[in-house]
py3Dmol code that shows the C-alpha trace and the ligand (Angstrom):
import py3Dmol

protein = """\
ATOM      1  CA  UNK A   1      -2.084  54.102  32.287  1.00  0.00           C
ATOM      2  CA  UNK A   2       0.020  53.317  35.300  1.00  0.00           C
ATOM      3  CA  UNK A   3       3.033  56.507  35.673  1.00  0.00           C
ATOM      4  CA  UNK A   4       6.485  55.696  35.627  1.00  0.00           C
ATOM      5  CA  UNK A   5       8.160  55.573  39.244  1.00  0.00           C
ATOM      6  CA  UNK A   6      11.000  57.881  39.994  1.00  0.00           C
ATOM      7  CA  UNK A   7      13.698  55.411  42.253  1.00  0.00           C
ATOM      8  CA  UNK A   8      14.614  57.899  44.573  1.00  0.00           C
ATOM      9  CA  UNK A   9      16.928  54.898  46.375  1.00  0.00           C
ATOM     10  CA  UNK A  10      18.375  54.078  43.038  1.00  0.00           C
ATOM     11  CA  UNK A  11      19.434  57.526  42.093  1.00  0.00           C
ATOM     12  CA  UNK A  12      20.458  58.084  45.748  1.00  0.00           C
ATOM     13  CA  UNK A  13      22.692  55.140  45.431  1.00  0.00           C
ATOM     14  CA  UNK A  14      24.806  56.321  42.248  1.00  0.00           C
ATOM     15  CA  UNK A  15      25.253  59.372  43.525  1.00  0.00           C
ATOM     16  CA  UNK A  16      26.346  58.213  46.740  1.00  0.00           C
ATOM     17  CA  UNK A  17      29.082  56.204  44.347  1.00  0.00           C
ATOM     18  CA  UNK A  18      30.398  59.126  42.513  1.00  0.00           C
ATOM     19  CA  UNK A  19      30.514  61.603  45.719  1.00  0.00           C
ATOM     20  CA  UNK A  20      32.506  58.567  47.000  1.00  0.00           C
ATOM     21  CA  UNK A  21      35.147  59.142  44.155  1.00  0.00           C
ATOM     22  CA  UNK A  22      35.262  62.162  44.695  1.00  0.00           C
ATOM     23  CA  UNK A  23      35.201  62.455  48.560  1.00  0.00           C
ATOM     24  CA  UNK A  24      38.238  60.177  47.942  1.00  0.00           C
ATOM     25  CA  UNK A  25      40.377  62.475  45.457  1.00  0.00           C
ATOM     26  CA  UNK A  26      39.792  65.267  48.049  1.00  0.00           C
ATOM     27  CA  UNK A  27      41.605  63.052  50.667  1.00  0.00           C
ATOM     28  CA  UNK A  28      44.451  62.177  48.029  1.00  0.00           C
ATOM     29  CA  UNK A  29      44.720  66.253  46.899  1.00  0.00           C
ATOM     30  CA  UNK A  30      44.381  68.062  50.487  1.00  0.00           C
ATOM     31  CA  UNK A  31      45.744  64.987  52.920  1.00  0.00           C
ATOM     32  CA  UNK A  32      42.241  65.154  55.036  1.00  0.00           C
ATOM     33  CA  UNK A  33      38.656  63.855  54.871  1.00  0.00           C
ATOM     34  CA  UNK A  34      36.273  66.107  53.726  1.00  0.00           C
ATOM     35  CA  UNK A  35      34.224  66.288  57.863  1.00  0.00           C
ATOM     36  CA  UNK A  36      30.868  66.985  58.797  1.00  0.00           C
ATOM     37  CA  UNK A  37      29.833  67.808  62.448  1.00  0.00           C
ATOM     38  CA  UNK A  38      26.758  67.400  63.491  1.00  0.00           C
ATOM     39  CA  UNK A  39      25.017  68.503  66.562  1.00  0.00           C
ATOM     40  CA  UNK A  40      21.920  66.796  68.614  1.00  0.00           C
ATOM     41  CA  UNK A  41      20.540  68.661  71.425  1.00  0.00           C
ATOM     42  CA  UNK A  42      18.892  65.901  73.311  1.00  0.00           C
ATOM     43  CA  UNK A  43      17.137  62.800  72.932  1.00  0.00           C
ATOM     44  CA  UNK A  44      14.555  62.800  70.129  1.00  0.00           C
ATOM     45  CA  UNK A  45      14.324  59.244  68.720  1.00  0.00           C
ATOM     46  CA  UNK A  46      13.755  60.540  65.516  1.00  0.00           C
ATOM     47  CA  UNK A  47      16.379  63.234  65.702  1.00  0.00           C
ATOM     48  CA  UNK A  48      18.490  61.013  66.711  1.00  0.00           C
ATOM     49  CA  UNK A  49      17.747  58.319  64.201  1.00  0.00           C
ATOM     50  CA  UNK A  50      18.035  61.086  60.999  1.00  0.00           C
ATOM     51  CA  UNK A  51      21.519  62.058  62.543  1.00  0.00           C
ATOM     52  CA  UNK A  52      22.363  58.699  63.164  1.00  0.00           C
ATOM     53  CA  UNK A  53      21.896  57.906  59.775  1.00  0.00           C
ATOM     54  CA  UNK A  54      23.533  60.944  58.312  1.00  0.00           C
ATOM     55  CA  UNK A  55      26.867  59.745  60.138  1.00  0.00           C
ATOM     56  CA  UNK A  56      26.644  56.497  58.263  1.00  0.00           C
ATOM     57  CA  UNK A  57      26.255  57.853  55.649  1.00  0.00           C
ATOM     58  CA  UNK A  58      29.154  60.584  55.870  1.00  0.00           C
ATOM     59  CA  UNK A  59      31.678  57.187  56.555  1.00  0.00           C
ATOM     60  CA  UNK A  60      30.408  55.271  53.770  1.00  0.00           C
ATOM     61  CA  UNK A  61      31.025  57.957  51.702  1.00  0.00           C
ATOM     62  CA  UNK A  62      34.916  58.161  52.940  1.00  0.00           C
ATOM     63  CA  UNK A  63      34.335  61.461  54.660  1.00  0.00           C
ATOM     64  CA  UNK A  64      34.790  61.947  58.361  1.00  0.00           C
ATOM     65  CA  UNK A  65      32.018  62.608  60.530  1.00  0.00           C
ATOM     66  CA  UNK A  66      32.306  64.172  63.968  1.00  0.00           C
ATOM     67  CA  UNK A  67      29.330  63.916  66.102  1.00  0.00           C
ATOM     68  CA  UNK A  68      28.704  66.350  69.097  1.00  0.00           C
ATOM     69  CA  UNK A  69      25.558  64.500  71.022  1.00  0.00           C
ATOM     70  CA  UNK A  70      24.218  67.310  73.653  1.00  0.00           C
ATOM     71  CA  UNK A  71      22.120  66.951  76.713  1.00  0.00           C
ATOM     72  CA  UNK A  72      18.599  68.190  76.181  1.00  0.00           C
ATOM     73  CA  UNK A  73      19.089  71.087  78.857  1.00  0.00           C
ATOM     74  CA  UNK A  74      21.769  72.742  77.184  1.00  0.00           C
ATOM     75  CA  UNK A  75      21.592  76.486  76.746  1.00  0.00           C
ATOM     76  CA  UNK A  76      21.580  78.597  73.844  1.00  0.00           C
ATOM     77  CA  UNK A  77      24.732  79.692  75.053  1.00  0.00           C
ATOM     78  CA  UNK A  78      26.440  76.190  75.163  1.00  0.00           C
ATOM     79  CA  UNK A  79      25.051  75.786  71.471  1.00  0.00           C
ATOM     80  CA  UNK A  80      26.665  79.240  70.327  1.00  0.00           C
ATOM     81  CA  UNK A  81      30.088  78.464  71.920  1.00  0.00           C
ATOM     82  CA  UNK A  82      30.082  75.142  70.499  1.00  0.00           C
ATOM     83  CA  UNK A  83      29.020  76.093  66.504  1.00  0.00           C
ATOM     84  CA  UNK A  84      31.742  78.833  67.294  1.00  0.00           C
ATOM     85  CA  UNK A  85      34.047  76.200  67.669  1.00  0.00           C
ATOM     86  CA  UNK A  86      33.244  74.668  65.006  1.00  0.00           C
ATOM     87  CA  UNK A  87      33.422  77.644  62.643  1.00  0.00           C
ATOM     88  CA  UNK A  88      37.367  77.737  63.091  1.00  0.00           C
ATOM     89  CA  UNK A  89      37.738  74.160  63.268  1.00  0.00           C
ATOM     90  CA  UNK A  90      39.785  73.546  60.150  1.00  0.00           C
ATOM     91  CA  UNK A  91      38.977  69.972  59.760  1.00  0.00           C
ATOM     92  CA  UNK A  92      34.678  70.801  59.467  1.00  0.00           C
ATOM     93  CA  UNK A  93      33.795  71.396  56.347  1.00  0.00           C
ATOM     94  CA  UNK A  94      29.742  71.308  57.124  1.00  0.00           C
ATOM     95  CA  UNK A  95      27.924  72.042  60.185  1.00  0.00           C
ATOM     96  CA  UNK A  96      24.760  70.284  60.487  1.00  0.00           C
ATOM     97  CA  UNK A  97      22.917  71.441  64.166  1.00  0.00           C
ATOM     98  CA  UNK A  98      19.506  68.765  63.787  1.00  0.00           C
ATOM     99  CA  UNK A  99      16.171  70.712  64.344  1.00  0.00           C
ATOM    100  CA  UNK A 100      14.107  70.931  65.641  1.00  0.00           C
ATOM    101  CA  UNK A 101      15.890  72.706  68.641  1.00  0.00           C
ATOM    102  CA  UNK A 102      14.828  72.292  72.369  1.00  0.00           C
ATOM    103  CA  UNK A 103      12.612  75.570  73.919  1.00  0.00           C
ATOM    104  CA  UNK A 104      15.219  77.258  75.570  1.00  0.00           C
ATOM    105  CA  UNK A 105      17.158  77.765  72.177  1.00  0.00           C
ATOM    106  CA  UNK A 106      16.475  80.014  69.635  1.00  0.00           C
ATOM    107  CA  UNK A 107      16.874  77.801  66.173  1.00  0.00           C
ATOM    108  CA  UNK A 108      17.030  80.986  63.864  1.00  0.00           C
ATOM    109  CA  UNK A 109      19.953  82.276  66.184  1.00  0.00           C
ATOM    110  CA  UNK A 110      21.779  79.383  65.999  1.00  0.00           C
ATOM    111  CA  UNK A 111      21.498  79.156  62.215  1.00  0.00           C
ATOM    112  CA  UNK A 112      22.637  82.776  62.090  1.00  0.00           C
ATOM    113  CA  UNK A 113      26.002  81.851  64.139  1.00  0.00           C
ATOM    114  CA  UNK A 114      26.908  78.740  61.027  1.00  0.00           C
ATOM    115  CA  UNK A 115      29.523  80.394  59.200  1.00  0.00           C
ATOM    116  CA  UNK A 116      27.823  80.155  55.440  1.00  0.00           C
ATOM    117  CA  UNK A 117      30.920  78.486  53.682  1.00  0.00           C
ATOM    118  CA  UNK A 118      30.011  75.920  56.526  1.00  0.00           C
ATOM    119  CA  UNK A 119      26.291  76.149  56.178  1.00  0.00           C
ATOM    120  CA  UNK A 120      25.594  72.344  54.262  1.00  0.00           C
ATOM    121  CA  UNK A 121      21.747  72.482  55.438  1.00  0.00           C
ATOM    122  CA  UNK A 122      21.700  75.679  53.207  1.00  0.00           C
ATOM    123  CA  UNK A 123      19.591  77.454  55.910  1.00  0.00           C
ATOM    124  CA  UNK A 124      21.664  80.635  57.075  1.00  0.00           C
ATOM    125  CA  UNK A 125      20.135  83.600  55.518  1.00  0.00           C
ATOM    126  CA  UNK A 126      23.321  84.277  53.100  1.00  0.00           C
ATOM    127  CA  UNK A 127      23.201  80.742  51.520  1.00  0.00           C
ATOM    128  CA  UNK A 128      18.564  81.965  50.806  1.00  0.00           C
ATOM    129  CA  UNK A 129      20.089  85.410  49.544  1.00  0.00           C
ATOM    130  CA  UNK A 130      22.855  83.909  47.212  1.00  0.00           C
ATOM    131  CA  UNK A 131      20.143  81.161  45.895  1.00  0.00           C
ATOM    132  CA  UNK A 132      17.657  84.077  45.898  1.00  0.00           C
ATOM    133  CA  UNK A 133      19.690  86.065  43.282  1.00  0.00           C
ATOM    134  CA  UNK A 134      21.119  82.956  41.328  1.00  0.00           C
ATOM    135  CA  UNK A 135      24.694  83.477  43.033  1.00  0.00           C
ATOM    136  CA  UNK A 136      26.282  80.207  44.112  1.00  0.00           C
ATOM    137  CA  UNK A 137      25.060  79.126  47.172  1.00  0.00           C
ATOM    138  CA  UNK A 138      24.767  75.947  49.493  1.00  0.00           C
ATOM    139  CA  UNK A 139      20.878  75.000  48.570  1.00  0.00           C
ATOM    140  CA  UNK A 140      18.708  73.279  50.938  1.00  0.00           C
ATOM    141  CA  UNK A 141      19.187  69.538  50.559  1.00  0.00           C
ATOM    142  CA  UNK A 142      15.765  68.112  50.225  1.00  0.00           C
ATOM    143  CA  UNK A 143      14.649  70.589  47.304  1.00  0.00           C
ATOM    144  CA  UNK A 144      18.228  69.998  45.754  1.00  0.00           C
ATOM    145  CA  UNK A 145      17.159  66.206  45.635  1.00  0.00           C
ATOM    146  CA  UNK A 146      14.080  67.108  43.968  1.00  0.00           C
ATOM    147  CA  UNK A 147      15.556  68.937  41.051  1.00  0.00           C
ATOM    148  CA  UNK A 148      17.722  65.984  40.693  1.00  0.00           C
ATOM    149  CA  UNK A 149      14.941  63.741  40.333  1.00  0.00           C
ATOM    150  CA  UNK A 150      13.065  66.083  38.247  1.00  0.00           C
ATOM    151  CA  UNK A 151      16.370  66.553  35.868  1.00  0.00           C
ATOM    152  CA  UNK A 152      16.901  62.990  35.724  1.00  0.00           C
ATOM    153  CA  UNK A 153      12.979  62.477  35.029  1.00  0.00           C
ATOM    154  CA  UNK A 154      13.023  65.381  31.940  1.00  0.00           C
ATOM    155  CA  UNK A 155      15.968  66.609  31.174  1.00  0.00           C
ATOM    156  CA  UNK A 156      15.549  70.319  30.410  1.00  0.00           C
ATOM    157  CA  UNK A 157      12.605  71.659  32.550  1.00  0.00           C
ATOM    158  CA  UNK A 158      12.749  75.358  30.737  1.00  0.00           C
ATOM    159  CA  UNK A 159       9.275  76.245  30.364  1.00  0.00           C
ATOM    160  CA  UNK A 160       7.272  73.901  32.110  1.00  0.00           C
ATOM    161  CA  UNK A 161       4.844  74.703  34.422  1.00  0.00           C
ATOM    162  CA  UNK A 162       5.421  74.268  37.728  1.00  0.00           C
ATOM    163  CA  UNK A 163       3.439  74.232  40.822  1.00  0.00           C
ATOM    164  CA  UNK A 164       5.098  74.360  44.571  1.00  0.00           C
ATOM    165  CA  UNK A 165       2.631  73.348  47.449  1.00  0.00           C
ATOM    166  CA  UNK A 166       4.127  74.632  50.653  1.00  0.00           C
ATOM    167  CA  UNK A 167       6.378  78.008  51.316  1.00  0.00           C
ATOM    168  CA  UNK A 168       8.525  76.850  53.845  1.00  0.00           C
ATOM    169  CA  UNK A 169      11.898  78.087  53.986  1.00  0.00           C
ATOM    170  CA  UNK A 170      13.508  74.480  53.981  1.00  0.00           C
ATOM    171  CA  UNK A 171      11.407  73.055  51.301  1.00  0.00           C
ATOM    172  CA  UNK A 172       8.693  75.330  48.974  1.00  0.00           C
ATOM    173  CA  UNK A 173      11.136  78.467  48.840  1.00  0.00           C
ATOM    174  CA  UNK A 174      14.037  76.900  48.252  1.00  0.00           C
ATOM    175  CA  UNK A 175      12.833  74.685  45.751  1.00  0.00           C
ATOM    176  CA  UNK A 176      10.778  77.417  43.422  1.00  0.00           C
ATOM    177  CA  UNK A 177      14.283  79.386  43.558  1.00  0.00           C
ATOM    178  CA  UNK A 178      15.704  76.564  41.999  1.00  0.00           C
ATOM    179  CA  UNK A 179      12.572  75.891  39.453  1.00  0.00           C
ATOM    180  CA  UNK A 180      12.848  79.355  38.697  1.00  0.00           C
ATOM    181  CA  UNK A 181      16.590  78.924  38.063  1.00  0.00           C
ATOM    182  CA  UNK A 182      15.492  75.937  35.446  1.00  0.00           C
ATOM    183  CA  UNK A 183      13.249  78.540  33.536  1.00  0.00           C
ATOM    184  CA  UNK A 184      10.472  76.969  34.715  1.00  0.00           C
ATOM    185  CA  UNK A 185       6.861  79.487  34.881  1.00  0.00           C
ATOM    186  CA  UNK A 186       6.328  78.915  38.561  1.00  0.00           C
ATOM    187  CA  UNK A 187       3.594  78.969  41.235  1.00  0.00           C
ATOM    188  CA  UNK A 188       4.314  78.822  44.621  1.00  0.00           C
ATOM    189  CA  UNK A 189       0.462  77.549  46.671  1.00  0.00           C
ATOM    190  CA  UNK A 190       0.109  77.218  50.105  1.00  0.00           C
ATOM    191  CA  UNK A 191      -3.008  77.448  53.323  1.00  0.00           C
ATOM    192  CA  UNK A 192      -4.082  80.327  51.852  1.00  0.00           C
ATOM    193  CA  UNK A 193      -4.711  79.772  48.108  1.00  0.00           C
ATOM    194  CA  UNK A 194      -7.917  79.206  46.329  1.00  0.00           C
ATOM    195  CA  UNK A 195      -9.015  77.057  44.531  1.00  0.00           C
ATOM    196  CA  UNK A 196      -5.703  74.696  44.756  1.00  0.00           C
ATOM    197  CA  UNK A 197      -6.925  71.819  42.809  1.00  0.00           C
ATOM    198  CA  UNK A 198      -7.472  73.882  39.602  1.00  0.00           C
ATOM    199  CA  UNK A 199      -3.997  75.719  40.524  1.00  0.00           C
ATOM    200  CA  UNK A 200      -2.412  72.255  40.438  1.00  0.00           C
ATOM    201  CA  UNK A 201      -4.004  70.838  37.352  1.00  0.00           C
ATOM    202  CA  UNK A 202      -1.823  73.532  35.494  1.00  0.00           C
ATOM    203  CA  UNK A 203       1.253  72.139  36.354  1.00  0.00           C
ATOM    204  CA  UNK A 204       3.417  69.849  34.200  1.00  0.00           C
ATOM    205  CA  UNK A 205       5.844  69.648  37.359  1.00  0.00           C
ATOM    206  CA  UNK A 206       3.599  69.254  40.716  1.00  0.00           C
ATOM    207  CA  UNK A 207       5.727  69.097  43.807  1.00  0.00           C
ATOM    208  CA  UNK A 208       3.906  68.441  46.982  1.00  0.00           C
ATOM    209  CA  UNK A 209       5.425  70.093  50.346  1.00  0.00           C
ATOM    210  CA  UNK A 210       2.812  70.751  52.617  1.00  0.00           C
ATOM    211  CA  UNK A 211       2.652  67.598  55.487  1.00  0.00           C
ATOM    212  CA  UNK A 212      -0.401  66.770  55.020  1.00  0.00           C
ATOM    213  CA  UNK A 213      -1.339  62.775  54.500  1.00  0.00           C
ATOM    214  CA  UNK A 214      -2.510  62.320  50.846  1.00  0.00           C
ATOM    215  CA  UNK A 215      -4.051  65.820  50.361  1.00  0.00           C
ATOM    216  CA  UNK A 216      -3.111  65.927  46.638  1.00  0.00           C
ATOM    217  CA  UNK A 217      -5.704  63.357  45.133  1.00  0.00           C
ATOM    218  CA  UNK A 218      -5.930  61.680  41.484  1.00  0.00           C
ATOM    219  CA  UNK A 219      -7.934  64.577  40.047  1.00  0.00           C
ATOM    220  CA  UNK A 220      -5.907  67.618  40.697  1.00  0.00           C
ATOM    221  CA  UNK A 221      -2.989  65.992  38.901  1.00  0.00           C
ATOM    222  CA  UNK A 222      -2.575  66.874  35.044  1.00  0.00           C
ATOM    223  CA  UNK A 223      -2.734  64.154  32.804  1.00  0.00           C
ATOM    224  CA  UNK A 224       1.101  63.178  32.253  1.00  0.00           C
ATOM    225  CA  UNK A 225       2.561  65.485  34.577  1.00  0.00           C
ATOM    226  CA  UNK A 226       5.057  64.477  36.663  1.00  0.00           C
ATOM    227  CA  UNK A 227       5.142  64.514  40.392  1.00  0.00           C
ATOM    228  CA  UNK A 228       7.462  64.821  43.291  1.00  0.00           C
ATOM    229  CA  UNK A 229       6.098  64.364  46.357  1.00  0.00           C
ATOM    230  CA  UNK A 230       8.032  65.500  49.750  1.00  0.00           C
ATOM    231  CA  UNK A 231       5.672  64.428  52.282  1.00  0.00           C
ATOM    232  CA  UNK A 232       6.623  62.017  54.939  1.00  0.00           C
ATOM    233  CA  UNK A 233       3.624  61.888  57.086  1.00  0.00           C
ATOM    234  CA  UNK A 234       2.828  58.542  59.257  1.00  0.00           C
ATOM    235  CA  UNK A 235      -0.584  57.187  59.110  1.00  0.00           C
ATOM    236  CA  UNK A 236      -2.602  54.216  61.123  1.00  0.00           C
ATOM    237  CA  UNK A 237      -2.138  51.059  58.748  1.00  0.00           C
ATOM    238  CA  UNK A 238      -2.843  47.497  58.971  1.00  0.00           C
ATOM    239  CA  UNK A 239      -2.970  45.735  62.352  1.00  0.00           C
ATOM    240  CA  UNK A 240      -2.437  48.290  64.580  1.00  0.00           C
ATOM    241  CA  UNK A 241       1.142  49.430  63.089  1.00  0.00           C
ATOM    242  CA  UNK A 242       1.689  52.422  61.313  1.00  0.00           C
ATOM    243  CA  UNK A 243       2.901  53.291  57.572  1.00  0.00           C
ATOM    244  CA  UNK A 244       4.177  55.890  55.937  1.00  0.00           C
ATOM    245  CA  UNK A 245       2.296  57.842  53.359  1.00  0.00           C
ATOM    246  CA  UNK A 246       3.396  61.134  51.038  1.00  0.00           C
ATOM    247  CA  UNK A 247       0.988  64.337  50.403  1.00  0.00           C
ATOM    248  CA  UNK A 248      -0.138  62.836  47.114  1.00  0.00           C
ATOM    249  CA  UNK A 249      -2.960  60.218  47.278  1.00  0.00           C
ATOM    250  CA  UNK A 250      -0.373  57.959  45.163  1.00  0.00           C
ATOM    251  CA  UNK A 251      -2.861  55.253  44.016  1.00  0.00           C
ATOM    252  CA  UNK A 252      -4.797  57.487  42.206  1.00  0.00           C
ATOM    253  CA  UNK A 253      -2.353  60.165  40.891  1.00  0.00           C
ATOM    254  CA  UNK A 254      -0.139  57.471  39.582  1.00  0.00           C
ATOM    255  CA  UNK A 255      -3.122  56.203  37.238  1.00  0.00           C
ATOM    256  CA  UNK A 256      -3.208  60.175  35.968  1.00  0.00           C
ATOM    257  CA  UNK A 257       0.592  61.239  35.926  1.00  0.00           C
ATOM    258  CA  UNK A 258       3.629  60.981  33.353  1.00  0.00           C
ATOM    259  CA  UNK A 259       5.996  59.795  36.107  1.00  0.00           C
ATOM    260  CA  UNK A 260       5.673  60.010  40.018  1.00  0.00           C
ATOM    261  CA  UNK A 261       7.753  59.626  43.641  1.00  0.00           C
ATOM    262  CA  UNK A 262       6.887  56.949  45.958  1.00  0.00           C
ATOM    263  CA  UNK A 263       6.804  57.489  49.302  1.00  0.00           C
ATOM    264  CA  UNK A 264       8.834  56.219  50.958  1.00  0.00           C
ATOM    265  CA  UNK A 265      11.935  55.653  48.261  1.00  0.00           C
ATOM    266  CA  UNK A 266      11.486  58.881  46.659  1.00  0.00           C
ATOM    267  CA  UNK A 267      12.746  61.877  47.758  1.00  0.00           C
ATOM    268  CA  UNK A 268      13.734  60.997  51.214  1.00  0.00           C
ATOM    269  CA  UNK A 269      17.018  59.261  50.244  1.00  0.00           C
ATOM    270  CA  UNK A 270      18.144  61.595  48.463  1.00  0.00           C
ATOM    271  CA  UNK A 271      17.749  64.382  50.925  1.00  0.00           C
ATOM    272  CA  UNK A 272      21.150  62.396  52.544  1.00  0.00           C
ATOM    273  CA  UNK A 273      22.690  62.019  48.992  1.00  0.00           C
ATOM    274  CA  UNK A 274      22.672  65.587  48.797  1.00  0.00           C
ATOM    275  CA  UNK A 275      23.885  66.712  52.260  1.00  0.00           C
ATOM    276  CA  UNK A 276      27.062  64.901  51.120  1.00  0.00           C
ATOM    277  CA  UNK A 277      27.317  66.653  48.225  1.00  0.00           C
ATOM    278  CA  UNK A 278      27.084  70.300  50.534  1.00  0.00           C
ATOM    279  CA  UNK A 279      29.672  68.762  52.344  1.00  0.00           C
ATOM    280  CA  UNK A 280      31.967  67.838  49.213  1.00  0.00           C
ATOM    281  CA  UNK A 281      31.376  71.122  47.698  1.00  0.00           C
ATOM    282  CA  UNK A 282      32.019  73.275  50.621  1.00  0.00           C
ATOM    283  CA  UNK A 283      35.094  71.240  51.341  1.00  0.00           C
ATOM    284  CA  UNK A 284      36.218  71.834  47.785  1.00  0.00           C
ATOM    285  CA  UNK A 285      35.214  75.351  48.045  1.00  0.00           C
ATOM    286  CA  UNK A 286      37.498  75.711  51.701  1.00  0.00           C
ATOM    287  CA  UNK A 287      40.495  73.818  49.517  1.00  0.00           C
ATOM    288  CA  UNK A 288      40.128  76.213  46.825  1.00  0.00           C
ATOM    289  CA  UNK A 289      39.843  73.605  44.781  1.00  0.00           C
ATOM    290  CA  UNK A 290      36.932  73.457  42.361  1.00  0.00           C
ATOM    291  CA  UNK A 291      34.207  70.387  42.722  1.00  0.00           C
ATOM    292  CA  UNK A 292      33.138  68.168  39.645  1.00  0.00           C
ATOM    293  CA  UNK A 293      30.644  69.862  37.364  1.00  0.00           C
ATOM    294  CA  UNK A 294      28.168  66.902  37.947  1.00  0.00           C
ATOM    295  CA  UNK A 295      28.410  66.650  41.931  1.00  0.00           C
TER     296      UNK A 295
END
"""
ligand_1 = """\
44
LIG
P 6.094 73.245 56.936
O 5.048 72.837 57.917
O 7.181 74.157 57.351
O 5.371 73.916 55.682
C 4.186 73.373 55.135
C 3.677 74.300 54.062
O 2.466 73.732 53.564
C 3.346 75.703 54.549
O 4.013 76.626 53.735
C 1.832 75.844 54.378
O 1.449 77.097 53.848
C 1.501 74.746 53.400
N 0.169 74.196 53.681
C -0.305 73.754 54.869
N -1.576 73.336 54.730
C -1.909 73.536 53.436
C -3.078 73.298 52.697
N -4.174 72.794 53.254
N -3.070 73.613 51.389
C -1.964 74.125 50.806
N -0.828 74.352 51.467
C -0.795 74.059 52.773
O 6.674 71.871 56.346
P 8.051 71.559 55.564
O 9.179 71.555 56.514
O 8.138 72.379 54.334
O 7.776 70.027 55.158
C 6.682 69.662 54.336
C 6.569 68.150 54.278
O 7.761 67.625 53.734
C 6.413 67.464 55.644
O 5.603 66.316 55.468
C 7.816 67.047 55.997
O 7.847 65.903 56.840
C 8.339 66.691 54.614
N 9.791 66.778 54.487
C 10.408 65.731 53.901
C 11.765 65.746 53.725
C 12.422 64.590 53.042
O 13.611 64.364 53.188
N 11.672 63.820 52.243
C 12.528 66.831 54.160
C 11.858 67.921 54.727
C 10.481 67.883 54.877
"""
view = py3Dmol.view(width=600, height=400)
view.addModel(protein, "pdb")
view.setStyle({"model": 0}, {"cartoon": {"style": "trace"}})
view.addModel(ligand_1, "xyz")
view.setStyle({"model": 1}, {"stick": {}})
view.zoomTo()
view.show()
């Protein structure tokens, strides 16, 4: 039997609708936008296009978004002054500087130098502590789209099984913080773990972070489980273009699992979603006000 698809654009979308109520009763309470600067060091077209895209999305929203486009030779010094500036800036609520970074910068410096309340990519080291030790934090926004999937999927997830592929510190550790937060039992695999196949036909919740084109295949999924797959990996397709592809081998998982992610249309829009919703909640946060329970 086919699995259910989880419509990562659909939930995307009414979210996007209910941060834009509330992005507008910020405006009404405080008299400003909630704002989000971002930062581009250079020219990247894909950089450029993700940031590009987050803007849009910041104004459709009713937020402000302030753009700082730098030239790709810009020290690490220009970069510090800069985030510096926009630490005291009172009308930033987020600071989003788009990796990857340029040579002659030093990303994990940078990072370090985003005031946390500030931090809406969730990556400083305070927001990983605070999510670490279940304080409240700004989480990571992709992984924070997956457990919205996931709770929208099945509800309560307390004592599922779960299996993490990848340990990264944007994705895989983030997001079995926030499993483990759910009650889940959970497994966190990665390069180094044997026999993976067997590791991931124990998990009722399989969530694929690795990068790695269709690595996950049909047999290593557990019948009805249900599967969120982060990959975005771009692979030769029909006449000479190329497509895009996820980690899970999707024609074949989706004849084994409960419910499943497309990719693209799963996760990937609602990485976005959710970097509004950092920006909403930090603003609220700065405002001392306190942010809808469902946000
Ligand atoms: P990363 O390269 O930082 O981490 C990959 C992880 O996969 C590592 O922890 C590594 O141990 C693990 N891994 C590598 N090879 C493996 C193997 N053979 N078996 C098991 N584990 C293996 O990548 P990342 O930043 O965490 O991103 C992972 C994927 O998610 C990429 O395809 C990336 O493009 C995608 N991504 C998507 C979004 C989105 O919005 N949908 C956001 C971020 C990342």
């Amino acid at each position: 039997m086919s699995a259910r698809l989880i419509d990562g654009r659909a939930a995307a979308e009414a979210l996007r609708g209910r941060l834009a109520i509330t992005a507008d009763f910020f405006r009404a309470t405080t008299g400003r936008p909630a704002g989000l600067a971002t930062v581009l060091v250079g020219e990247d077209p894909a950089s450029a296009v993700y940031v590009r895209s987050k803007i849009k999305a910041t104004e459709e929203a009713g937020m402000h978004g302030l753009h700082h486009p730098l030239p790709a030779e810009t020290s690490e010094a220009e970069l510090l002054a800069l985030v510096e500036q926009l630490n005291r800036d009172d009308a930033v609520d987020g600071i989003l500087v788009q990796l990857p970074l340029p040579a002659q910068i030093d990303a994990a410096r940078v990072i370090d130098a985003i005031s946390p309340e500030k931090d809406v990519d969730g990556f400083h080291v305070v927001n990983a502590g605070r999510l670490a030790v279940g304080a409240e934090a700004l989480v990571p926004c992709t992984p924070l789209g997956c457990l919205h999937l996931l709770k929208s999927e099945i509800g309560d997830l307390s004592g599922a099984n779960a299996v993490v592929i990848g340990r990264s510190n944007i994705v895989g550790k983030p997001m079995a913080s926030l499993l483990l937060g759910e009650s889940c039992t959970v497994t966190i695999a990665h390069s180094r773990t044997r026999d993976l196949p067997e590791v991931c036909r124990r998990a009722d919740i399989l969530v694929a972070a690795v990068g790695r084109a269709e690595m996950v295949r049909g047999d290593w999924v557990k019948p009805g489980a249900t599967v969120i797959d982060v990959g975005i990996n771009r692979v030769p397709g029909a006449t000479g273009k190329t497509r895009l592809v996820g980690d899970v081998a999707f024609a074949e998982a989706r004849e084994v699992a409960g419910a499943i992610t497309p990719v693209p249309g799963g996760v990937g829009p609602m990485t976005i979603a959710m970097l509004l919703r950092n920006t909403l909640v930090a603003a609220h946060r700065r405002a001392g006000l306190k942010a809808p329970e469902d946000l």
